[in-house]
C-alpha positions in Angstrom: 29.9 -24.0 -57.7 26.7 -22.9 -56.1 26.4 -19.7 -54.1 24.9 -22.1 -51.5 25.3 -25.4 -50.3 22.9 -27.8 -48.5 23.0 -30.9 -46.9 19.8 -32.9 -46.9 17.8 -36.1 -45.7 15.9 -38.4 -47.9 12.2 -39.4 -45.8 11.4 -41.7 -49.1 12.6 -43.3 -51.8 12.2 -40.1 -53.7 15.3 -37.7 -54.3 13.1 -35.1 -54.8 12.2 -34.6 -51.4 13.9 -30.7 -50.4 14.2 -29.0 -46.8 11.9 -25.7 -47.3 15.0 -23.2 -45.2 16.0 -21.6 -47.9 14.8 -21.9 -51.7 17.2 -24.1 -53.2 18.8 -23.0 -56.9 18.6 -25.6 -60.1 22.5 -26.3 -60.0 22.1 -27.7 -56.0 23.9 -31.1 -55.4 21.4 -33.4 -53.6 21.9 -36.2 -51.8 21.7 -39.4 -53.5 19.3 -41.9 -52.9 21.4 -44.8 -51.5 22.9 -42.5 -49.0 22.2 -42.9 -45.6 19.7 -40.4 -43.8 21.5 -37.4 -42.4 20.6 -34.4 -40.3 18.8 -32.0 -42.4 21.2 -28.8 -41.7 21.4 -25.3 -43.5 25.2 -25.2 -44.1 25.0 -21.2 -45.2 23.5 -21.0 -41.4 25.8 -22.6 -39.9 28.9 -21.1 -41.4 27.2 -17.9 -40.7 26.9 -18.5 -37.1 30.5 -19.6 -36.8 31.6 -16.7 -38.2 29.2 -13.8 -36.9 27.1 -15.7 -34.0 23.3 -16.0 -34.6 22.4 -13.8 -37.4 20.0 -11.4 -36.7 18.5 -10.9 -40.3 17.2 -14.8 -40.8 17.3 -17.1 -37.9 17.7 -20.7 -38.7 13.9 -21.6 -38.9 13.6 -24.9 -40.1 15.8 -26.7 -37.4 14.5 -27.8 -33.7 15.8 -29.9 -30.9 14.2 -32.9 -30.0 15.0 -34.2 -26.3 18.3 -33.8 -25.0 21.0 -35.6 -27.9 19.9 -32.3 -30.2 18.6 -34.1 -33.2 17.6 -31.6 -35.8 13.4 -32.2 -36.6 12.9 -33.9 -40.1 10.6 -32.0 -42.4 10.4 -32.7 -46.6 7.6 -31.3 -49.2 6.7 -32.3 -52.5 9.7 -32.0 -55.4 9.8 -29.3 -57.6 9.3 -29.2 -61.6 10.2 -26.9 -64.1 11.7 -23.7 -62.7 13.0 -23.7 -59.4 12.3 -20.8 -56.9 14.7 -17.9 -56.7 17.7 -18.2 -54.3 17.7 -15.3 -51.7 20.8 -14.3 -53.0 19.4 -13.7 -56.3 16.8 -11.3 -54.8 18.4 -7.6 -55.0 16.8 -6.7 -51.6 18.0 -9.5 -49.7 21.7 -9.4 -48.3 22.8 -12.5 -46.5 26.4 -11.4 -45.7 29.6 -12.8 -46.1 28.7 -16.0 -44.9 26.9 -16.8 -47.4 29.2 -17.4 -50.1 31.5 -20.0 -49.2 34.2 -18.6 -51.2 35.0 -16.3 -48.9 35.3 -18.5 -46.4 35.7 -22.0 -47.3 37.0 -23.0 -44.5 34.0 -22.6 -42.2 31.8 -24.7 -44.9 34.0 -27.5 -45.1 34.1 -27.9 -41.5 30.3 -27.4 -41.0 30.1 -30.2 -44.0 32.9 -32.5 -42.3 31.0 -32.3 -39.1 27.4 -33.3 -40.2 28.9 -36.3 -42.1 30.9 -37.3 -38.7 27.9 -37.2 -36.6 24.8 -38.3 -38.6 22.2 -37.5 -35.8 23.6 -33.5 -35.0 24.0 -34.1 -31.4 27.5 -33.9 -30.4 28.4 -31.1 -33.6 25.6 -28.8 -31.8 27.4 -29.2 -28.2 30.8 -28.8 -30.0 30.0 -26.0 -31.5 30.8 -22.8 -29.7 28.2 -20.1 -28.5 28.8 -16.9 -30.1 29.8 -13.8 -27.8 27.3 -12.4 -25.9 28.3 -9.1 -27.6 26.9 -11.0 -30.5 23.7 -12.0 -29.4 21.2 -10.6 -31.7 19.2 -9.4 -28.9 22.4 -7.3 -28.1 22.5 -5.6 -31.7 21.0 -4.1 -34.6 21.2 -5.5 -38.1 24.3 -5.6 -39.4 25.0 -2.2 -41.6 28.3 -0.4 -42.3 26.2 3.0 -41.3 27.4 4.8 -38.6 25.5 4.5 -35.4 23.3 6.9 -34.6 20.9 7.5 -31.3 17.6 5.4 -31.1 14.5 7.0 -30.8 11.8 6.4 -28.1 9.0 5.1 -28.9 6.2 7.5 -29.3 3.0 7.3 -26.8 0.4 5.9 -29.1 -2.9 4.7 -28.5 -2.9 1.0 -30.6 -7.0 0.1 -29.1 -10.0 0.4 -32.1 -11.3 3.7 -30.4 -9.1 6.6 -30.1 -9.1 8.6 -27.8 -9.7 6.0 -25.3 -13.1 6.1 -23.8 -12.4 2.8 -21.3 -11.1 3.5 -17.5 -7.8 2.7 -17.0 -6.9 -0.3 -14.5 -7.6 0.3 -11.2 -4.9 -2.4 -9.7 -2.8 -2.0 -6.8 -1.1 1.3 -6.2 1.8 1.5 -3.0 3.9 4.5 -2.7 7.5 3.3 -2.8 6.4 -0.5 -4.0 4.8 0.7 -7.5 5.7 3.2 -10.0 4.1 3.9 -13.9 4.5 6.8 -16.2 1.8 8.5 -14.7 2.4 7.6 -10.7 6.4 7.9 -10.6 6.0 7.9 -6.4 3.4 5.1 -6.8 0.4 6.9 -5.6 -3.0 7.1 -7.0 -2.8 9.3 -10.4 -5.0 12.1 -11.1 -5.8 10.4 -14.1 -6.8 7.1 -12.8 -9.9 8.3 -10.7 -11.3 4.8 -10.8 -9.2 4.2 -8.7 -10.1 6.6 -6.0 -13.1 5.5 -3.5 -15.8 7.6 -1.8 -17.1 5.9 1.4 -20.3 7.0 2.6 -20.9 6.3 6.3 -24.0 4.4 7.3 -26.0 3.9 10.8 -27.7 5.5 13.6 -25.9 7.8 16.2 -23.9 6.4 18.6 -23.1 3.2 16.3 -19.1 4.5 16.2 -18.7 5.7 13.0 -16.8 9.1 13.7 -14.5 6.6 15.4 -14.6 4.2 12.2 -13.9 7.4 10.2 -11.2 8.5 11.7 -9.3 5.6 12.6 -9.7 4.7 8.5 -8.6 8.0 7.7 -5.4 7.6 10.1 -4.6 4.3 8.4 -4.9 5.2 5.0 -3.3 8.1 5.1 -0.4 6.1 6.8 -0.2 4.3 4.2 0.5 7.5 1.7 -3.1 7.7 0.3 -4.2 11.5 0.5 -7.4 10.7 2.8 -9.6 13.0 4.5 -12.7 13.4 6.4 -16.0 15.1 5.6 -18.3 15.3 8.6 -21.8 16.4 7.5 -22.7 16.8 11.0 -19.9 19.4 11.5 -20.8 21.6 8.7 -24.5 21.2 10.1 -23.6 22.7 13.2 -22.1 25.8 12.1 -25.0 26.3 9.5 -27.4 25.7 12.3 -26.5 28.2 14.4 -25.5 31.2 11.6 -27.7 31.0 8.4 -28.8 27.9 6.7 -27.6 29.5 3.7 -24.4 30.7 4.6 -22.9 27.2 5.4 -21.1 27.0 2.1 -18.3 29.2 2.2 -18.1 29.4 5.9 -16.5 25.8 5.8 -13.6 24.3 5.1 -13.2 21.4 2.8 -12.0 19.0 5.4 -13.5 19.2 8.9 -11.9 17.6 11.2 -13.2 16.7 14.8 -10.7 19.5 16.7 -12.9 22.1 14.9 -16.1 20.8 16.1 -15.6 23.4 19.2 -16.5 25.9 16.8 -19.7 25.3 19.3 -19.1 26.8 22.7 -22.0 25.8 25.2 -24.1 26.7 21.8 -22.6 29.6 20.6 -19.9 29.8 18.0 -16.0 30.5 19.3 -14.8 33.6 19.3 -12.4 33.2 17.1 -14.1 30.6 14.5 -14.6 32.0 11.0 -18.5 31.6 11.3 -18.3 34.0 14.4 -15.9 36.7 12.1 -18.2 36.5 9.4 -20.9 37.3 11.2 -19.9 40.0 13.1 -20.4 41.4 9.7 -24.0 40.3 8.8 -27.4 41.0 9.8 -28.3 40.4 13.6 -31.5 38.8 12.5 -30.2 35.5 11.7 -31.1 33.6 14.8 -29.7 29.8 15.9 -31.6 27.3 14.2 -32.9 24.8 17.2 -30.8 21.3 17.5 -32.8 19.7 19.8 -34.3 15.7 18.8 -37.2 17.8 17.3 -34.5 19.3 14.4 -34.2 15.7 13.3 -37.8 14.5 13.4 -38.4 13.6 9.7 -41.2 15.2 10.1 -39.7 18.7 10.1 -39.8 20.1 6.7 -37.3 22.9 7.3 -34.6 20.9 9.4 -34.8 18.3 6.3 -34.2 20.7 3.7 -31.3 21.8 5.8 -30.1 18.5 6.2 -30.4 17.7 2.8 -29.1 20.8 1.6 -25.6 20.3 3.9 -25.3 16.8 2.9 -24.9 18.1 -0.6 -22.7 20.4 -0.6 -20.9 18.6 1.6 -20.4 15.7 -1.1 -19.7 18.5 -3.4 -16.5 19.1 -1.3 -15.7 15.3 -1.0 -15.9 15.2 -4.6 -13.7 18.3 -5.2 -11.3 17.1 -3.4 -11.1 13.8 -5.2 -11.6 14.9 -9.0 -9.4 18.3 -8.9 -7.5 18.1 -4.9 -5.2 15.5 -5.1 -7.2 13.6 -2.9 -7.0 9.7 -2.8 -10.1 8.6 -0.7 -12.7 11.0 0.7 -14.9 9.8 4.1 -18.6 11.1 4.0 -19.1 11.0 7.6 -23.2 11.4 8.2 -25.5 8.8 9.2 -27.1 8.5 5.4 -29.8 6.1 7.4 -32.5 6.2 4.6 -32.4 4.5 0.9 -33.7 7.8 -0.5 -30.6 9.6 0.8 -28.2 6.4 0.1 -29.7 6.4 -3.5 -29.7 10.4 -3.6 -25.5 10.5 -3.4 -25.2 7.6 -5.3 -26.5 9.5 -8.2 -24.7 12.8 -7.7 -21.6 10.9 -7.5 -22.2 9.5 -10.7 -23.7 12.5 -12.1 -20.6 14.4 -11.4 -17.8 11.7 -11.9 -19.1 8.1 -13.2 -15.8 6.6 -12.8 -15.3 7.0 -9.1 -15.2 3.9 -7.0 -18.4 4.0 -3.8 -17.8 2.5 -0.7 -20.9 1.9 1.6 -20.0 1.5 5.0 -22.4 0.6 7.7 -21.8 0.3 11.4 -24.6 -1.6 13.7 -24.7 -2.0 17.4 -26.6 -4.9 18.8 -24.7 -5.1 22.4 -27.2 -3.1 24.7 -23.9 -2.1 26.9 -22.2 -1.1 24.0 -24.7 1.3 23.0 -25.2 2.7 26.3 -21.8 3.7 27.0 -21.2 5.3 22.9 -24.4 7.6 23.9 -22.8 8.3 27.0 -19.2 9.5 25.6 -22.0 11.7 23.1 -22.6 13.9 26.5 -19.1 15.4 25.9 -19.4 16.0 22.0 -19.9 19.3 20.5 -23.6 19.3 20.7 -23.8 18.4 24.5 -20.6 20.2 25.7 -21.1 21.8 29.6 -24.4 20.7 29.4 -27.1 18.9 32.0 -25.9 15.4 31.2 -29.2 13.7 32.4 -31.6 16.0 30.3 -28.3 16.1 27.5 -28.8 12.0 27.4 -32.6 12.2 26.9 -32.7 14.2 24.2 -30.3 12.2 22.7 -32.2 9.1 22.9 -35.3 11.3 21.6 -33.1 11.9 18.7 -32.2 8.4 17.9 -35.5 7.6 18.3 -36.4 10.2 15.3 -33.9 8.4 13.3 -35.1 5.1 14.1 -38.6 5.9 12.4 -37.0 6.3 9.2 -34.0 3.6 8.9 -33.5 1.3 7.0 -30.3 -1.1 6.8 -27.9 -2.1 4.4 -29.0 -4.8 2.1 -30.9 -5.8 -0.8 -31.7 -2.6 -1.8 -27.3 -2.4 -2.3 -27.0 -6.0 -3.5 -30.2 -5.5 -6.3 -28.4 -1.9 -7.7 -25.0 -3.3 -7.6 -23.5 -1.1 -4.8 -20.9 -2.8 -2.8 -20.7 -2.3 0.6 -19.4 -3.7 4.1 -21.3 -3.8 7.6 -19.8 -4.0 10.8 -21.3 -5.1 13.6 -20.7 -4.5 17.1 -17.3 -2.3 16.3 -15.4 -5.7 14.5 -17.1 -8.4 16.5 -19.1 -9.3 12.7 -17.9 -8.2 9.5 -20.1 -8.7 5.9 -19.4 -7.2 2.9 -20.8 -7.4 -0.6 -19.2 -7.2 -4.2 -16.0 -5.4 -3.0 -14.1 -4.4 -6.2 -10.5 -2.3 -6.1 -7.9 -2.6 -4.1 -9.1 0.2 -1.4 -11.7 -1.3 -0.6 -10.8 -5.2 -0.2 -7.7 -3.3 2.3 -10.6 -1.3 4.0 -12.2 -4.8 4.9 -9.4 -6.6 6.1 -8.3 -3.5 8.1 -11.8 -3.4 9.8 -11.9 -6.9 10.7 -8.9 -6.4 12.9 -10.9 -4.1 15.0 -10.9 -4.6 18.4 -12.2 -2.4 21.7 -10.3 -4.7 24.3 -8.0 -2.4 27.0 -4.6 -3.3 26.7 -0.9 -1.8 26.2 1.2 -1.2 23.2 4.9 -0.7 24.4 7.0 1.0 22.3 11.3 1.2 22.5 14.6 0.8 20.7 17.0 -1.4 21.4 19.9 -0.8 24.2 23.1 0.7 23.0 25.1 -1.7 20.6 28.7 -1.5 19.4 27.8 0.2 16.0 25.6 2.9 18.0 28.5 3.4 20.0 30.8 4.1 16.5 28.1 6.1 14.8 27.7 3.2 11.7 24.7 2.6 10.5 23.0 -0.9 9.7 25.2 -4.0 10.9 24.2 -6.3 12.9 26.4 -5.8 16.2 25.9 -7.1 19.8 25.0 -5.0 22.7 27.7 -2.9 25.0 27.6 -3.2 28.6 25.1 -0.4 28.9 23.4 -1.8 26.3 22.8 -4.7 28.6 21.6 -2.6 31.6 18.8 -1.0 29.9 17.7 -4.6 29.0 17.9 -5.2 32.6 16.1 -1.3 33.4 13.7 -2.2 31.2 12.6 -6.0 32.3 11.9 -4.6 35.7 10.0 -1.8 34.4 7.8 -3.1 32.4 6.7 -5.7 34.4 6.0 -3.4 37.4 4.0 -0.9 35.0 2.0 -4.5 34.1 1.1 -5.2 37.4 -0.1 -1.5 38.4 -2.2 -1.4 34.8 -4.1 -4.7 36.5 -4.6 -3.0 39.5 -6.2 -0.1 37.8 -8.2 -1.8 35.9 -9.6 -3.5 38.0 -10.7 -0.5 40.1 -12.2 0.7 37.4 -14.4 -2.4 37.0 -15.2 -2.2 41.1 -16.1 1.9 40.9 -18.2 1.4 37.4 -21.7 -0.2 36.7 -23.5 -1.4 33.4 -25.2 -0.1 32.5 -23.5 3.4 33.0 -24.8 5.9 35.6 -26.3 9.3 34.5 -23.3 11.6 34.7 -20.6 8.9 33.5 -19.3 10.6 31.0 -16.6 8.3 29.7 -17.8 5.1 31.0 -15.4 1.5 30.6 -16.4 -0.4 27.7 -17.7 -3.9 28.0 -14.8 -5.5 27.6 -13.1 -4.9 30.8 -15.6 -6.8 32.5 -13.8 -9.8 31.4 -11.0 -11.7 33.1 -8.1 -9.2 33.0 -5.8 -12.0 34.3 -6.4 -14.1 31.4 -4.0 -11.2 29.1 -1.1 -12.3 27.6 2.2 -9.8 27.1 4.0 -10.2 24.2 7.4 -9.3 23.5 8.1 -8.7 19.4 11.4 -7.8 18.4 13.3 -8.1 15.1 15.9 -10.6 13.9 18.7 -8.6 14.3 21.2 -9.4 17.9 20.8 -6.0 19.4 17.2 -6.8 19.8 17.2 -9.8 20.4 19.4 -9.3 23.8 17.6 -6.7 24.5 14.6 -8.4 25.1 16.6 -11.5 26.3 15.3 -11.2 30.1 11.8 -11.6 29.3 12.8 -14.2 26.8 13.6 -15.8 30.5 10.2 -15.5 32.2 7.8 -17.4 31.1 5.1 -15.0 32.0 6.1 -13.7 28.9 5.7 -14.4 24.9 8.9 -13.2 23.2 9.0 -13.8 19.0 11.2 -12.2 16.7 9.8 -10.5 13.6 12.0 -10.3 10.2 9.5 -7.2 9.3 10.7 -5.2 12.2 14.5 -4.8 11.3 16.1 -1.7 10.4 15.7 0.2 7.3 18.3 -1.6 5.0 21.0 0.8 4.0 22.3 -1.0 1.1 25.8 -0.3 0.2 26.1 2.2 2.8 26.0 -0.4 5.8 28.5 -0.4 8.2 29.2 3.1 7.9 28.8 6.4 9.7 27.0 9.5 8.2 30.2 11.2 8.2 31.5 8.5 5.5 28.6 9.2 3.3 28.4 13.1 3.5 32.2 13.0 2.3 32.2 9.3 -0.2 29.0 10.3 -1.3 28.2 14.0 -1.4 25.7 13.6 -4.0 23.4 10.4 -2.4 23.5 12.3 0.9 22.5 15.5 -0.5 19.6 13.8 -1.9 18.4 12.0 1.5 19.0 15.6 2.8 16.3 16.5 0.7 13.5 13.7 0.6 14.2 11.3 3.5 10.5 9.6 3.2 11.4 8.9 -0.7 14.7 8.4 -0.5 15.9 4.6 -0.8 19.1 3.6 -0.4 21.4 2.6 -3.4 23.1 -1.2 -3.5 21.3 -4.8 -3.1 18.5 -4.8 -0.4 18.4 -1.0 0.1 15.0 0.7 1.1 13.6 3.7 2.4 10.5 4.7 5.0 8.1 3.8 2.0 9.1 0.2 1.9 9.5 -0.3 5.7 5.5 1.5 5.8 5.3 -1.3 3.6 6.3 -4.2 5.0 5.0 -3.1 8.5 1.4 -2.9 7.0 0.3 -6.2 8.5 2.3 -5.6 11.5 0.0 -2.6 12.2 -3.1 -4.7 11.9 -2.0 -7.5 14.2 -1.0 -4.9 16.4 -4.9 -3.8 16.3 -6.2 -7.2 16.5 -4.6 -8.7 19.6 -5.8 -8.3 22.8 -2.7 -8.6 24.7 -0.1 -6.0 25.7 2.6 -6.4 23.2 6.1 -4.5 23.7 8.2 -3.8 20.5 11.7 -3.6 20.8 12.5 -2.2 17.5 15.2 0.3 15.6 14.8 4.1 14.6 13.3 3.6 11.6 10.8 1.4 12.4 9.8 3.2 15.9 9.1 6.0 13.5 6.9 4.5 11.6 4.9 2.5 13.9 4.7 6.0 16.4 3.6 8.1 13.4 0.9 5.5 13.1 -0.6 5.8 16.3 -0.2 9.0 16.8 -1.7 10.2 13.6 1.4 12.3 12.4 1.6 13.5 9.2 4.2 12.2 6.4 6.4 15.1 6.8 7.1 14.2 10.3 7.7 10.0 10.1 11.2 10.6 8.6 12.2 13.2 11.0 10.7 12.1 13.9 13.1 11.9 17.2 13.5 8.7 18.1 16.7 8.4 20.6 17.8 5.4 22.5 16.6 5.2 25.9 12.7 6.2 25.4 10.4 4.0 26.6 6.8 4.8 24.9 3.2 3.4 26.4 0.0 3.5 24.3 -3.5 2.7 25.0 -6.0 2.7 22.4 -9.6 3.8 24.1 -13.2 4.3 22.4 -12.1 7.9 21.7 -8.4 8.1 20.5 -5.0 6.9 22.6 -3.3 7.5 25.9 -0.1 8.5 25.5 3.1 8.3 27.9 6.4 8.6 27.6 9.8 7.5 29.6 13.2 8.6 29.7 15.8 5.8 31.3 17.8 7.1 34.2 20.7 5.5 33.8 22.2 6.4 37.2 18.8 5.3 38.9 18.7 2.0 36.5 15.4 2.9 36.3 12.7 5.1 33.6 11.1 8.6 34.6 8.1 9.8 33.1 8.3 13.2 30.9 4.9 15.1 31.7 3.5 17.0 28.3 5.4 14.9 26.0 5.0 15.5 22.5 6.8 14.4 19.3 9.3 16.7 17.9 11.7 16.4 14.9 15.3 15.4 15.6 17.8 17.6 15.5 20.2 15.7 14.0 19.5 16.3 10.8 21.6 13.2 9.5 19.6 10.7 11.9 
């Protein structure tokens, strides 16, 4: 008797014709001729599957289903002469186990046999058969060996490409702290190492087009959404050059210079306490203020060119620092950049310094005459106008526009010929182009600019009323409201809408004591938009799925003056296995997961199915935050702590430190209105005795002190 045995089909009249599984020894039986056609089967591999599942070493390979009735595919090749080919088992390196030699278990072979000649078409043995273990599963196991088992090794990092070391940039695709993580980004934010990644936007257009406040509502955004952003304003670092040295700019400055510091300038003379000032208490009286005036911009002017040049240099130097060595993410070159000479000038330095970096061009154009007039009034209180005449202050303004005007030249083919994407707005959002946009940054940057929108209106800003669970200190649930619960729903139905009524009163004021074009000595004149029908604004009412909202918000869901819709993105931070219970639970159930949100409570997520942390509600709020910009109507969010968090560190610019921490109590009523030049901010407490909500003068965000909130 064979070591193997076989089981064939006959596809001619030839017996010669042998399945090529496994070679097949001189002594084999084969099927005679007047034998019907049977399944061609490997017995060995099936007795070996019945006995140790699939075998990992050789895999049945010549055997396939066809359809559904599991017919085994029909495959012959020519006869063999003379010698036959070795058997595997003859091979000394080849082991096929114990289930290849059927006198160890004849048993299993007969059977296999028994049940091929019972079903000739392999269909009903195959669903008969049983599946081996999944402890069996050769995806489960190594090869079978009587070694001891020992640890497995990781893999080493290799590099497997032609080249080595690799010269191509890594990908540049998405990258979401808290919704990505790699080897080299564990929190999911841009890596050092993948500076393609990272984007420089360079800030096109004449003064007074808005693109400080395109700058810095960009940086609030991005930097929102986790990405280390900052702000370089050449025109900052100019002033303090102009009025020290023109060579003592460099170390003077910081590398970020944010618009607070701008009143390093006091009526034209540096602060008393502004590092410029200390430094040169210290140098030479001979240094003199280097005139500002329109005729410091005149292109013309050799020396105030150089300057300019000179400043706009080292300010990218910064940027650039900040990007390739500072952790930075995306770095803002805030200067008007109006000339392709200058455009092409930092283009190459850029590349010159790091060819990998990503360059964003972004141009903002005014073409509304209104428009313009009232950015060149809000100028008069700038830095460089501060406590000044505002009549003469507005002239030499428009003299210094004018100098600018000689010289610029828009956005266009000049970009689209060299390759250099860019995007143009026009008219703050009301027209948005863009050309070859490549990386994530930037295709986010444009959608987030076209959501721009200067129309006055109120963003409302609460938690729910009191719910049962509040009431028992669990977290999560989904409970109904208590009875006082229900009052502030009533408290704050009544209050809102008389707060709606007085904003339309004011406004409209405004509109009757205002002119456009603005009068000299408006210094923060309305914008054009209030001149249309206030009446026709909506309020909307958003709040989240969850029934404490929802009844909350159930009396204006009652009048149809307003627009009430319920938002799956605004629930509460998901607390995975830990819903439905209090922070007491955790601290003693689980000492160690509450240590650990004691420590990180922006990167913490909670364990169990569904759980999240602030990073994914940032997240999943992301287009929440741009509808919020787009609309024109009031909108009140009725919301939980969490999200109230992160929708109020949003607008009010705060840093990541403070969105987990930030005090968010029930019974706070928050008002926001976006204007040309940052927010207004105000801030209710409900009275419950008076049913009604008090204004807190001076309010500011603090951090809670509960540190378990």
């Amino acid at each position: 008797m064979s070591n193997q045995r076989r089981a064939s089909i006959s596809t001619s009249a030839s017996t010669s014709a042998i399945p090529r599984s496994i070679p097949t020894p001189p002594e084999q039986a084969i099927a005679d001729e007047s034998e019907p056609p049977t399944a061609s089967f490997d017995a060995a591999t099936l007795a070996t599957n019945s006995h140790d599942g699939a075998s990992a070493a050789s895999p049945p390979t010549p055997t396939s289903l066809n359809g559904d009735n599991g017919a085994v595919s029909q495959q012959s090749t020519p006869s063999y002469k003379g010698l036959a080919p070795p058997t595997l088992n003859s091979l000394p390196h080849v082991s096929l186990g114990p289930a290849a030699h059927p006198s160890s278990h004849p048993s299993s072979l007969a059977s296999a046999l028994r049940a091929l000649n019972e079903y000739p078409n392999g269909g009903a043995a195959f669903r008969e058969f049983p599946a081996p273990p999944s402890n069996e599963s050769p995806y489960t196991k190594s090869l079978s060996s009587t070694a001891p088992g020992s640890p497995r090794i990781p893999p080493v990092r290799q590099n497997s490409g032609s080249q080595t070391p690799r010269v191509r940039p890594h990908a540049t695709t998405l990258s979401i702290p808290g919704m990505t993580r790699s080897l080299v980004s564990p929190d999911g934010k841009i890596a050092d190492r993948d500076v393609a990644a990272k984007l420089v936007i360079i800030m096109v257009g004449l003064p007074a087009r808005g693109k400080s406040y395109i700058t810095k509502k960009l940086r609030r955004y991005l930097s929102w959404q986790q990405h280390n952003t900052r702000i370089f304003n050449v025109g900052n670092r100019r002033r303090v050059a102009a009025v020290s040295s023109p060579t003592k700019h460099r170390k003077d400055s910081s590398m970020d210079m944010p618009t607070p510091e701008t009143t390093i300038l006091v009526n034209g003379a540096q602060a008393p306490d502004s590092p410029a000032q200390k430094k040169s208490c210290s140098d030479s009286d001979d240094d003199k203020p280097m005139d500002q005036s329109a005729k410091f911009f005149d292109p013309n002017n050799e020396q105030g060119s150089k300057l300019r040049e000179e400043i706009a240099i080292d300010t990218l130097n910064e940027l650039l620092d900040y990007l390739i060595s500072g952790g930075g993410s995306v770095g803002i070159l805030d200067a008007t950049n109006s000339t392709i000479a200058r455009r092409q000038k930092l283009f190459d330095h850029i590349k010159a310094r790091e060819p990998k970096l990503g360059i964003l061009f972004i141009e903002s154009v005014c073409k509304n005459p209104d428009l313009l007039e009232a950015n060149m009034r809000l100028k008069l209180s700038g830095p460089d106008y501060k406590d000044k005449d505002p009549v003469k202050s507005l002239a030499d303004f428009k003299e210094r526009v004018k100098a600018y005007e000689s010289a610029y030249v828009p956005l266009g083919d000049y970009e689209e010929d060299h390759e250099m994407q860019y995007i143009k707005m026009t008219d703050v959002g009301k027209k948005l182009t863009h050309y070859g946009l490549g990386g994530f940054l930037s295709s986010g940057i444009a959608h987030y600019l076209s959501s721009f929108t200067l129309s006055p209106r109120q963003i409302w800003l609460t938690r729910h009323g009191q719910s049962h669970d509040n009431q028992l200190g669990k977290i999560g649930g989904n409970s109904e409201l208590t009875d006082r619960g229900h009052f502030y729903s009533i408290a704050l139905y009544k209050f809102v809408t008389q707060k709606r009524k007085e904003w339309l009163v004011e406004q409209k004021d405004k509109i009757a004591q205002s002119s456009f074009p603005p009068l000299p000595g408006d210094q923060s004149p309305p914008y054009p938009d209030l001149n249309r029908e206030l009446d026709e604004k909506n309020f909307c009412v958003w709040t989240s799925m969850l029934m404490r909202t929802i009844q909350t918000a159930q009396h204006f869901e009652a009048d149809e003056d307003y627009d009430v819709k319920n938002w799956e993105m605004l629930n509460e931070l998901n607390s995975g296995k830990f819903e439905g219970l209090t922070y007491e639970d955790i601290a003693r159930s689980h000492t160690d997961e509450y240590t650990k949100r004691q420590m990180d409570k922006l990167h913490y997520v909670y364990p169990g199915v569904g759980g999240e942390g602030y990073l994914q509600v940032i997240s999943r709020l992301r287009d929440m935050v741009r509808e919020m910009e787009r609309i024109k109507d009031h909108v009140l969010i009725i919301g939980h702590r969490s999200v109230c968090r992160v929708l109020m560190a949003y607008f009010m610019d705060l840093t990541r430190d403070d969105i987990a921490d930030l005090d968010m109590p029930l019974g706070m009523l928050y008002a926001i209105e976006p204007k040309p030049y940052g927010i207004e901010f105000h801030a209710y407490k409900y009275n419950e005795a008076k049913g009604w909500f008090d204004e807190v003068p001076g309010y500011k965000p603090t951090k809670t002190v509960d540190r378990s909130a």
